[in-house]
Each structure stands twice: as structure tokens, then as C-alpha cells.
N, C-alpha and C positions, 0 to 999 in steps of 0.2 A: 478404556478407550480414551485413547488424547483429545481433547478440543480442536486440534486443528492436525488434520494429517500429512498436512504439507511442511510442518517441521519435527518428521518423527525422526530425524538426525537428531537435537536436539535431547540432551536432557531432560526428564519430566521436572515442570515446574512446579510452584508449590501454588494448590487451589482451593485449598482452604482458608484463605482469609475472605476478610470482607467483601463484600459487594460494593464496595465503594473506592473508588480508583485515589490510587496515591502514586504522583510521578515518582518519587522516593521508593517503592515497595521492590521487593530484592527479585522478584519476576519482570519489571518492568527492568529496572537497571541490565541485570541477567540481558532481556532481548536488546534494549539496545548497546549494548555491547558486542554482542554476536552480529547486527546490523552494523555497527561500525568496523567490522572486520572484514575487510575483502578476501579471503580466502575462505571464512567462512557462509561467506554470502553467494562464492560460488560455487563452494558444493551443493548449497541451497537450491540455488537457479539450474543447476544440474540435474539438479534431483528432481524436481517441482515444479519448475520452471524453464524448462530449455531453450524455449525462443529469448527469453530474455538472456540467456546464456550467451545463445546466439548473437544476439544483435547487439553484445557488449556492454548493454546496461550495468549502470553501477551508483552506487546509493553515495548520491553526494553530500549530504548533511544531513542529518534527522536528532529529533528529541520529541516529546510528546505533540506538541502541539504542531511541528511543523515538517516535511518530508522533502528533499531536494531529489531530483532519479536526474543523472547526467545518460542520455541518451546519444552515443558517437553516429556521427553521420559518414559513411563506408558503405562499402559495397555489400557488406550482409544487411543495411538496413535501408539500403536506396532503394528506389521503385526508378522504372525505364525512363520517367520526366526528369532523372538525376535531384529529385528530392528526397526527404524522411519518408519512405512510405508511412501509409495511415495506419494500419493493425502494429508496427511498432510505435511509434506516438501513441495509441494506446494501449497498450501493455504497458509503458512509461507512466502513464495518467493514471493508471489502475493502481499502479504499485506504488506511488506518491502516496493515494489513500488508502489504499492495502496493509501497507505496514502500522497505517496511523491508527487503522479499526483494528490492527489484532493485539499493538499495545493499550488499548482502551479495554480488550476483553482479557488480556493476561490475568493469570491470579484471581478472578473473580467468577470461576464458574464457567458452566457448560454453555455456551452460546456460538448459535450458528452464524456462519456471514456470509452470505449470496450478492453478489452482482446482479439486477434486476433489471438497470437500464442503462447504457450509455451512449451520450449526444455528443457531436464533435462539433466544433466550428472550427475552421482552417482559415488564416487569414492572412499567412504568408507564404512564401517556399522557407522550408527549410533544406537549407544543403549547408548546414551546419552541425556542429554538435546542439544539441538543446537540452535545455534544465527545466526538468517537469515538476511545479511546485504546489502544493497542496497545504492549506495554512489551515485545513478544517479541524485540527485533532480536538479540539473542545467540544464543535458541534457532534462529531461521531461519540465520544465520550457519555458526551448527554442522551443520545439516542439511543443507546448500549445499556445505560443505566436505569431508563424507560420500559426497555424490553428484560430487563431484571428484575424490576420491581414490577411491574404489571403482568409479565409472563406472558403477554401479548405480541405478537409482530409488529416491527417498528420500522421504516424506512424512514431515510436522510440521503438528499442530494447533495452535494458534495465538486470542487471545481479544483481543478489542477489546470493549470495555467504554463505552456510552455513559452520559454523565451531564449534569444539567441544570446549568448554572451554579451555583447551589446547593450542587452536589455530589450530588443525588437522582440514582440509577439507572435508566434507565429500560429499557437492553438490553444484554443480553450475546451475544456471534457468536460462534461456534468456526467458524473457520475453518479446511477442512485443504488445504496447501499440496502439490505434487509438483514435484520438482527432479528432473532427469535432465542428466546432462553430455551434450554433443551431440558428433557424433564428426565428423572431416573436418575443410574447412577453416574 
């Protein structure tokens, strides 16, 4: 049974090494490679993720510590006030840090990862394209690593930050993440 079922397209990776995260380690390169592939990021969202399919999202930057998701503002993801509706801004905010907790858990073992809480604050219209940014990858690393060595559940909140091209604000997510190490084989 794979770690995570939502990339059973995906080659099996190798989870036998350490418990101890290396941005270097040929699992972690492997995923982001596959993340920087747009073709293969939308069989992904196909597969796994349809609304984001949907609503165009697309992975603007990423490396360990940092996640960009460009969100197009259009008619699959307007709401009737001709803004970003809310549930796509987050699904955007989710997958900012989504991606950043499952290259933290790559390569090092069985571990679950649940969505537990998420907060919005909206603080502008968006009727733009927006860049959903998540700079947490350190702190979910450390909390992943918590729940590896302690074998205990671990929760980390977590902020993806959207902005318009511009640079204007338009929402902030706290997202709060749970990691538990999975026991067997």
C-alpha cells in the first residue's frame, strides 16, 4: 500500500531511507520534477483532483520550502459578484501547502496527512488571476519529523497568502495540517 493514494499514477518511490529529510534525496527531486511538469500535474488533477482540474489551477513555482499555485480568474472559477469564488481560493491555499507536506513525507516512511482546520480571511475582490503562496515547507518538515520520531499525532498551522499580480492581497488561509506516523507495513 502506497503512502499517499492520490499519486498512485506515479511510480513507487523509494522508502527505505532515513527518516530524515534531504532536499537532495532522489524521491524528493523525482516529485519535484513531476510537479514541474504541466502535463503531468494534469493527469494528477484529473485523477485526484478534478476541481482543481477544473478551475485551471496550475503550480507556479515550487521547491522544498516554498509553493506558488496560479489560480485563473474565468468563468469556471467566478462566483455571481464576478469574483474568485471562495472554495476555489481554497483548494489553491490547500495545494500551496499540500504539495509542501507530501515532499516533507517523501522517502521517509508511512505517514498520514489530514486537513483538520481551515480559516479564510478575504480582504479584497479578486477578479484576477491570483498566486496562492505558502513559504511554510520548513515548518511542516519539522512537524512530519515530530510525528516520526515520537509516533504521536502532530498538528501545524500553516498560511498561504494570495496575491494579485500587482502584489495586492486579496486572501489569507491558515491552514491546519495533522501528521501521524502509520504503524505496520
Amino acid at each position: 500500500m502506497r503512502t499517499f493514494h492520490i499519486i498512485n499514477y506515479m511510480p513507487a518511490m523509494d522508502t527505505t531511507s532515513t527518516n530524515t529529510f534531504q532536499a537532495d534525496a532522489p524521491a524528493i527531486q523525482q516529485m519535484l520534477s513531476r510537479f514541474r511538469s504541466p502535463w503531468m500535474m494534469r493527469l494528477y488533477f484529473l485523477r485526484s483532483l478534478p476541481s482543481l482540474a477544473f478551475w485551471g489551477v496550475r503550480i507556479h513555482e515550487i521547491d522544498v520550502d516554498r509553493c506558488v499555485i496560479r489560480l485563473p480568474f474565468g468563468w469556471r472559477s467566478q462566483n455571481p459578484f464576478r469574483s474568485t469564488y471562495f472554495a476555489a481560493q481554497s483548494g489553491a491555499a490547500e495545494l500551496s501547502s499540500g504539495l509542501l507536506a507530501m515532499m516533507g513525507i517523501a522517502g521517509r516512511g508511512r505517514v498520514s496527512m489530514l486537513v483538520t482546520k481551515v480559516s479564510s480571511t478575504f480582504s479584497k475582490k479578486a477578479d484576477q488571476a491570483a498566486y496562492f503562496e505558502c513559504t511554510d515547507g520548513p515548518l511542516l518538515r519539522e512537524t512530519i519529523q515530530r510525528a516520526l520520531d515520537t509516533g504521536d499525532g502532530q498538528t501545524v498551522t500553516v498560511i498561504s497568502t494570495a496575491r494579485l499580480k500587482d502584489g495586492t492581497e486579496v486572501s489569507q488561509t491558515e491552514i491546519t495540517w495533522s501528521f501521524k506516523k502509520k504503524s505496520g507495513k
